[in-house]
C-alpha positions in Angstrom: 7.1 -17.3 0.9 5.8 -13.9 2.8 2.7 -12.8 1.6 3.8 -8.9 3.0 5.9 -6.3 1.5 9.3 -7.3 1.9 11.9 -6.0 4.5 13.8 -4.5 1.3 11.6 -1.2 1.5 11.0 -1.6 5.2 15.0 -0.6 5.1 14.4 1.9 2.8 15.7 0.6 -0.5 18.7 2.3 0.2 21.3 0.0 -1.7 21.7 0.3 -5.3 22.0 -2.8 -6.7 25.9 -4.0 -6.9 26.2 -7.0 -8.6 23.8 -7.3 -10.9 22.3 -10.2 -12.8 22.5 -8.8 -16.5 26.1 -9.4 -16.7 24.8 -12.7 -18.4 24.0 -10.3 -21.1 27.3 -11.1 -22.5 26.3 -14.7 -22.8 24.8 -13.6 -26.4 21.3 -14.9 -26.1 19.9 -13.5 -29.9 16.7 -12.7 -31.5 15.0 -12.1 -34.2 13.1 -9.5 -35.7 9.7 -10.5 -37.6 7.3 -8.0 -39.2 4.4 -10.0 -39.7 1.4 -8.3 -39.0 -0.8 -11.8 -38.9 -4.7 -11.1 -38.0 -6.6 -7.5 -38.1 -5.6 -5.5 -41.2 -5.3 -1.8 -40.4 -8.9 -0.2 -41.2 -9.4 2.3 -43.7 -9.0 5.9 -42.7 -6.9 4.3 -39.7 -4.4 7.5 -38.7 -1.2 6.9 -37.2 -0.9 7.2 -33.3 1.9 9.8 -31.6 2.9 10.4 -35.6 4.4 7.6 -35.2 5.1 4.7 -38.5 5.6 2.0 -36.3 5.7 0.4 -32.4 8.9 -1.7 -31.8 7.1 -5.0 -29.6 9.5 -7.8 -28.0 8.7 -11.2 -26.3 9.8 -14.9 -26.1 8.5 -18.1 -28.2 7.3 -19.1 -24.5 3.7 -20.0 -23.8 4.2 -17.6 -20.6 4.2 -14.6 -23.1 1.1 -15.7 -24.3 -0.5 -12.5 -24.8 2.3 -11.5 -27.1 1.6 -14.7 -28.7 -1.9 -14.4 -29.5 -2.2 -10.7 -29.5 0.2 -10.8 -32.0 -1.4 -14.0 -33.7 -5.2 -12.3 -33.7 -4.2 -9.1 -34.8 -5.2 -7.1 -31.3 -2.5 -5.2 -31.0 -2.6 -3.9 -35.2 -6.1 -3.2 -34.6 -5.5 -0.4 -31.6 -1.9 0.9 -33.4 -4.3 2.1 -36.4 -2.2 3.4 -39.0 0.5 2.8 -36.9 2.5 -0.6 -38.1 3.1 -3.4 -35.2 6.7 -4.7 -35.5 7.7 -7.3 -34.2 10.9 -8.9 -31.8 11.0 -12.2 -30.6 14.1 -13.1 -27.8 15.7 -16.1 -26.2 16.3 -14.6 -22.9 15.7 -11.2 -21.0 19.3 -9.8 -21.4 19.4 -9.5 -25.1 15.7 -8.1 -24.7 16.6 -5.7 -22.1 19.6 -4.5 -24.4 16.9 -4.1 -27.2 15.1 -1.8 -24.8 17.8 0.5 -24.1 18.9 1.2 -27.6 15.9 1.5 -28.7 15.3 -1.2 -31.2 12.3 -2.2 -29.2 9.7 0.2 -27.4 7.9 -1.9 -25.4 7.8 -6.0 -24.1 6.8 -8.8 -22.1 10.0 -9.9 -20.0 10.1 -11.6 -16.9 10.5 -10.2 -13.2 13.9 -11.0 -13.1 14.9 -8.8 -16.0 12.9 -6.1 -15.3 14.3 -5.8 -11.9 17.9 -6.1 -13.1 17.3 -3.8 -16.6 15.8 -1.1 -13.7 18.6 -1.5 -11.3 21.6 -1.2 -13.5 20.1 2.1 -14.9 19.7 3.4 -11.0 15.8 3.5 -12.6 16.0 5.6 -15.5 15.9 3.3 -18.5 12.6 1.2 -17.8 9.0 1.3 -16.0 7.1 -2.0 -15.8 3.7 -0.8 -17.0 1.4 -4.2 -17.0 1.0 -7.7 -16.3 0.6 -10.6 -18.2 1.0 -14.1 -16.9 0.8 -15.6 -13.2 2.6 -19.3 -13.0 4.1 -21.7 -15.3 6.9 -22.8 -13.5 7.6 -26.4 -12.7 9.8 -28.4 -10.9 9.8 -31.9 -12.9 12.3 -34.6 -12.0 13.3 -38.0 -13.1 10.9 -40.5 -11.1 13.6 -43.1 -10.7 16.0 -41.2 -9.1 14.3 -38.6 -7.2 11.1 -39.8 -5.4 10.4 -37.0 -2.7 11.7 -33.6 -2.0 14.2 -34.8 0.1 15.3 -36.8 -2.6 16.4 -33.7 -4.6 19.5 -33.5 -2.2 22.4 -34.3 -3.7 20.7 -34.6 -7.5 21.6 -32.5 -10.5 18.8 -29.9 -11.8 19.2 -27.5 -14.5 17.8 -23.9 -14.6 17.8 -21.7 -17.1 20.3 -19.0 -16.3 22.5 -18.1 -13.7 20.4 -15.5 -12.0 17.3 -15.5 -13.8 13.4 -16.0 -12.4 13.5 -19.8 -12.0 17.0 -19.6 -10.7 16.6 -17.3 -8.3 13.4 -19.2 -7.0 14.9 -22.7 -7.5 18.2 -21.3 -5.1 15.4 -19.8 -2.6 13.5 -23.0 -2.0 17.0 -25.1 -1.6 17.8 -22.6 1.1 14.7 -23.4 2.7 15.1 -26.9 3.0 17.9 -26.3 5.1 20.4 -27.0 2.6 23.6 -25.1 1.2 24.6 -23.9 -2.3 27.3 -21.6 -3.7 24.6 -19.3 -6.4 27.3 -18.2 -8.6 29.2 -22.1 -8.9 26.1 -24.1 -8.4 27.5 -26.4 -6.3 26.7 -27.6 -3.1 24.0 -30.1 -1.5 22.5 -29.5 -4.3 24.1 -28.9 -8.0 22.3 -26.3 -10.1 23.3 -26.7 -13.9 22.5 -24.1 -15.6 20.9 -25.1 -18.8 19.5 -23.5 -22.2 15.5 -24.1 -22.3 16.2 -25.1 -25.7 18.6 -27.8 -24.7 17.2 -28.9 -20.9 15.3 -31.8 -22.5 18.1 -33.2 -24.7 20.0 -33.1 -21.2 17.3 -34.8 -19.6 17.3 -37.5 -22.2 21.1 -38.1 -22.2 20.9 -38.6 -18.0 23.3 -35.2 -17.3 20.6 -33.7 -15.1 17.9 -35.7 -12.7 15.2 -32.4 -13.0 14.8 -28.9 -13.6 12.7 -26.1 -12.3 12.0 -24.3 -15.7 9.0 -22.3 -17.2 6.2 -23.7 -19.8 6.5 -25.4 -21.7 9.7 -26.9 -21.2 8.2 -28.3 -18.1 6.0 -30.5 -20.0 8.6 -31.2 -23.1 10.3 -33.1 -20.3 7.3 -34.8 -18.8 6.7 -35.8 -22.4 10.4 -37.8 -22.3 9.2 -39.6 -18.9 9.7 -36.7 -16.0 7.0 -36.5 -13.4 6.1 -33.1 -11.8 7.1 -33.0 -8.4 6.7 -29.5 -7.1 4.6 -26.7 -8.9 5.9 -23.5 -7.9 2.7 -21.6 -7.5 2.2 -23.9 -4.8 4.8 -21.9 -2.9 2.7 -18.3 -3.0 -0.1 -17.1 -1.5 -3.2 -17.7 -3.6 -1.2 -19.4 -5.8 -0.2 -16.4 -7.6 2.8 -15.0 -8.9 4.5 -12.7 -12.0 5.8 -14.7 -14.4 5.5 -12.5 -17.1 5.4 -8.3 -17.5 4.8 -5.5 -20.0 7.8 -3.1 -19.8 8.4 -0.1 -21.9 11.8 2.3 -22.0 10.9 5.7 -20.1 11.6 7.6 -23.0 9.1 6.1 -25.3 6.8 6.3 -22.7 6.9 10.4 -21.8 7.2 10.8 -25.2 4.5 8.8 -27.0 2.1 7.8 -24.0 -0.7 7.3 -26.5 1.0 4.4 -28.1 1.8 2.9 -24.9 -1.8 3.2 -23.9 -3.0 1.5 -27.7 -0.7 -1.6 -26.7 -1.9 -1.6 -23.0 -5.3 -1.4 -24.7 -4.7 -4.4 -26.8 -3.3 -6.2 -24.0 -6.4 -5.9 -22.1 -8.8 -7.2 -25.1 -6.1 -10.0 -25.7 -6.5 -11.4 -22.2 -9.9 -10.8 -21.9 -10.3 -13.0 -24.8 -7.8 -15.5 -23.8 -9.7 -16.1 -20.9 -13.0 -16.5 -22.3 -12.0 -18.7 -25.4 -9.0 -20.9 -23.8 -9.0 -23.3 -26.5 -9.3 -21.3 -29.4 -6.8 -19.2 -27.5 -4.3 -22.3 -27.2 -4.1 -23.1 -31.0 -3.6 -19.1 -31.9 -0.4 -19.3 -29.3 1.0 -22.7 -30.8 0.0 -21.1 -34.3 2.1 -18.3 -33.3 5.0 -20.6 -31.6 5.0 -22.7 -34.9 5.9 -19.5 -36.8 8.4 -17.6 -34.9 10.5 -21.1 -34.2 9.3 -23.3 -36.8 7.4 -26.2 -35.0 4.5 -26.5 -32.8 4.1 -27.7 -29.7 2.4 -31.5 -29.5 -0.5 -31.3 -27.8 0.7 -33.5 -25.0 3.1 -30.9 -24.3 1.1 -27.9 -25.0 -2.2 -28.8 -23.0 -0.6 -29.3 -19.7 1.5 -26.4 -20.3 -1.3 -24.2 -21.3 -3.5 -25.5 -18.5 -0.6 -24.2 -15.9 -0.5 -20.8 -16.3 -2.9 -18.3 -15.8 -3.5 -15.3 -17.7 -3.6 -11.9 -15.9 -3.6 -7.9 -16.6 -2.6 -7.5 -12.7 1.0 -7.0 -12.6 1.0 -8.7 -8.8 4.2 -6.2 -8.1 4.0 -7.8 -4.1 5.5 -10.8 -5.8 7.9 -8.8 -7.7 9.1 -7.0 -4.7 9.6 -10.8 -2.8 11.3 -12.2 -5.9 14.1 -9.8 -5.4 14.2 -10.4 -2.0 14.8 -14.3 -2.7 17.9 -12.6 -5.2 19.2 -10.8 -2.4 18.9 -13.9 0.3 20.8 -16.0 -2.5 23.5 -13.4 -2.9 22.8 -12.3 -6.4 22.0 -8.8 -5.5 22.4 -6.1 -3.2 19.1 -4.5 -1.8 17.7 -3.2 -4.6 16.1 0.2 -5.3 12.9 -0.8 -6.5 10.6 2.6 -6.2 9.4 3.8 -9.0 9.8 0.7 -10.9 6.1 0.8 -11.8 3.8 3.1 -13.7 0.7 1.7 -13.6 -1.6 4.4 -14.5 -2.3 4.4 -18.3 -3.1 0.6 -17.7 -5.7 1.4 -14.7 -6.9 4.0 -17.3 -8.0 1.4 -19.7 -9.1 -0.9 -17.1 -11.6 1.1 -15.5 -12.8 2.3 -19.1 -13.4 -1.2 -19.6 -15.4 -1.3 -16.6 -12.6 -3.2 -15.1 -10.8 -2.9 -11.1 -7.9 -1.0 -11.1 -4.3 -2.8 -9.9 -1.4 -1.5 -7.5 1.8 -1.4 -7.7 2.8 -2.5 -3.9 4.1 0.9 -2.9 6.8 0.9 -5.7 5.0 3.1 -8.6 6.2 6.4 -9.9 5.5 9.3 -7.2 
């Protein structure tokens, strides 16, 4: 995978993207809402922030939004709202998220690229800026070991991915096209049949012999390890110093230019989450699966949730050179049309806090707000 911006701004960006990947919004992927407000308790003589009684946050029950997870777990983000209350969304899948975002009934979220990219291309880039990072890996392509013993082997085999369209999709499609071999993205079919699965469902299809692999995010990777499925490919193996967005930190324009100081508490938050993350993994780890066991009613076991945990690496950086080469892996597969991507980025009340914090500055890869 190129390690340089890709040819899509070389050519000027000039094609608005046409066929767009959030039409599987209508495949009615829900959510829920949840107001708990687990951790820090709001300190006396807090005041609200931007006048505001609460911030709207989204994310998924996935380990790869762990900073939702444990920011929301530890109380982080309460603690920089003030008086401010931190409410809470948690989503199955980006469309219904990205939905959220533009009515309103979330202000701000941790989504994947793939989301982001569609969410900001449908609304010819007035309905979303991606504002942080949050997660670098955690995507797997794990196989059944008695049917598929090499790479090669994955010719001709069955493997699920998420969505039609979505990260993993997208990058399972682009790695088939680099072996050489040929597959219709919109059927799945071809040398290779892509069946697109439910996360929630992949290892119950796994179990029942319907697919031979997937390539899927943490920790569904390791659920099907757990049933007997070996890892054969891990996707960060594919990038240059191993590195590549998983997860962002979006927020809708609107609440943005109008209550920048919020956005800035959360950025804030984020910040101290990872920070802390990184310096207490383990203690980390059980606050996510805490979290997890809440918001879907059962933990992970810990010989699903170490590996998973151990796979993906927490980051602030937004790594928006990836970003800009996933959508160029959408456009080879014919999911998109060269997408107009500048602007997609506001990364300056996040550099704000980070060099406050005595912390480098990130870049958005040419494609931040002018």
């Amino acid at each position: 995978m190129p390690a340089s911006r890709s040819s899509l701004h070389r050519r000027g960006l000039a094609v608005v993207a046409a066929l767009p990947l959030l039409a599987l919004a209508a495949c009615g992927y829900g959510s829920k809402a949840d107001d708990n407000t687990t951790g820090a308790q709001v300190a006396a003589g807090a005041k609200k922030i931007d006048g505001l009684d609460s911030v709207k946050i989204g994310y998924f029950g996935n380990l790869t939004h762990a900073t939702a997870l444990v920011g929301k777990q530890k109380g982080f983000f309460q603690k920089e709202l003030g008086a401010t209350r931190a409410a809470y969304q948690v989503f199955n899948a980006g469309p219904s998220e990205i939905e959220a975002l533009n009515s309103g009934s979330v202000d701000i979220g941790w989504i994947g690229p793939s989301p982001a990219i569609n969410g900001y291309t449908k609304s010819d880039g007035k309905n979303l800026r991606i504002v942080g990072g949050s997660a670098s890996g955690g995507v797997k392509l794990v196989v059944n070991p008695k049917k598929i013993k090499s790479l090669k082997d994955v010719k001709g085999k069955r493997i699920a991915t998420p969505q039609l369209g979505n990260t993993q999709d997208v990058a399972f499609l682009n790695w088939v096209a680099e072996q050489g071999w040929k597959v219709d993205a919109q059927s799945g079919r071809g040398d290779v049949s892509v069946v697109r699965t439910d996360n929630k469902v992949t290892p119950d299809a796994y179990k029942s012999g319907s697919i031979d692999g997937a390539w899927v995010p943490e920790p569904t990777a390791s659920k099907l390890v757990a049933e007997g499925a070996k890892v054969l490919l891990d996707e960060s193996a594919l990038w240059p110093d191993k590195k590549f967005v998983i997860t962002n930190i979006v927020v809708s324009q609107k609440f943005l230019n109008e209550h920048p100081r919020a956005v800035e508490a959360v950025l804030k938050a984020s910040v101290e989450t990872n920070k802390w993350i990184n310096a207490n993994p383990d203690l980390a780890k059980a606050a996510a699966n805490r979290q997890l066991g809440i918001d879907s009613g059962k933990a992970l076991p810990a010989d699903v949730l170490d590996p998973a945990w151990k796979s993906i690496q927490i980051t602030d950086d937004p790594l928006a050179a990836t970003l800009d080469t996933e959508a160029e892996h959408a456009v080879k597969a014919g999911l998109l049309e060269n997408p107009k991507l500048a602007g997609i980025y506001d990364l300056a009340p996040l550099n704000k806090v980070l060099v406050a914090a005595g912390q480098r500055s990130v870049n958005d890869a040419g494609l931040g707000v002018k």
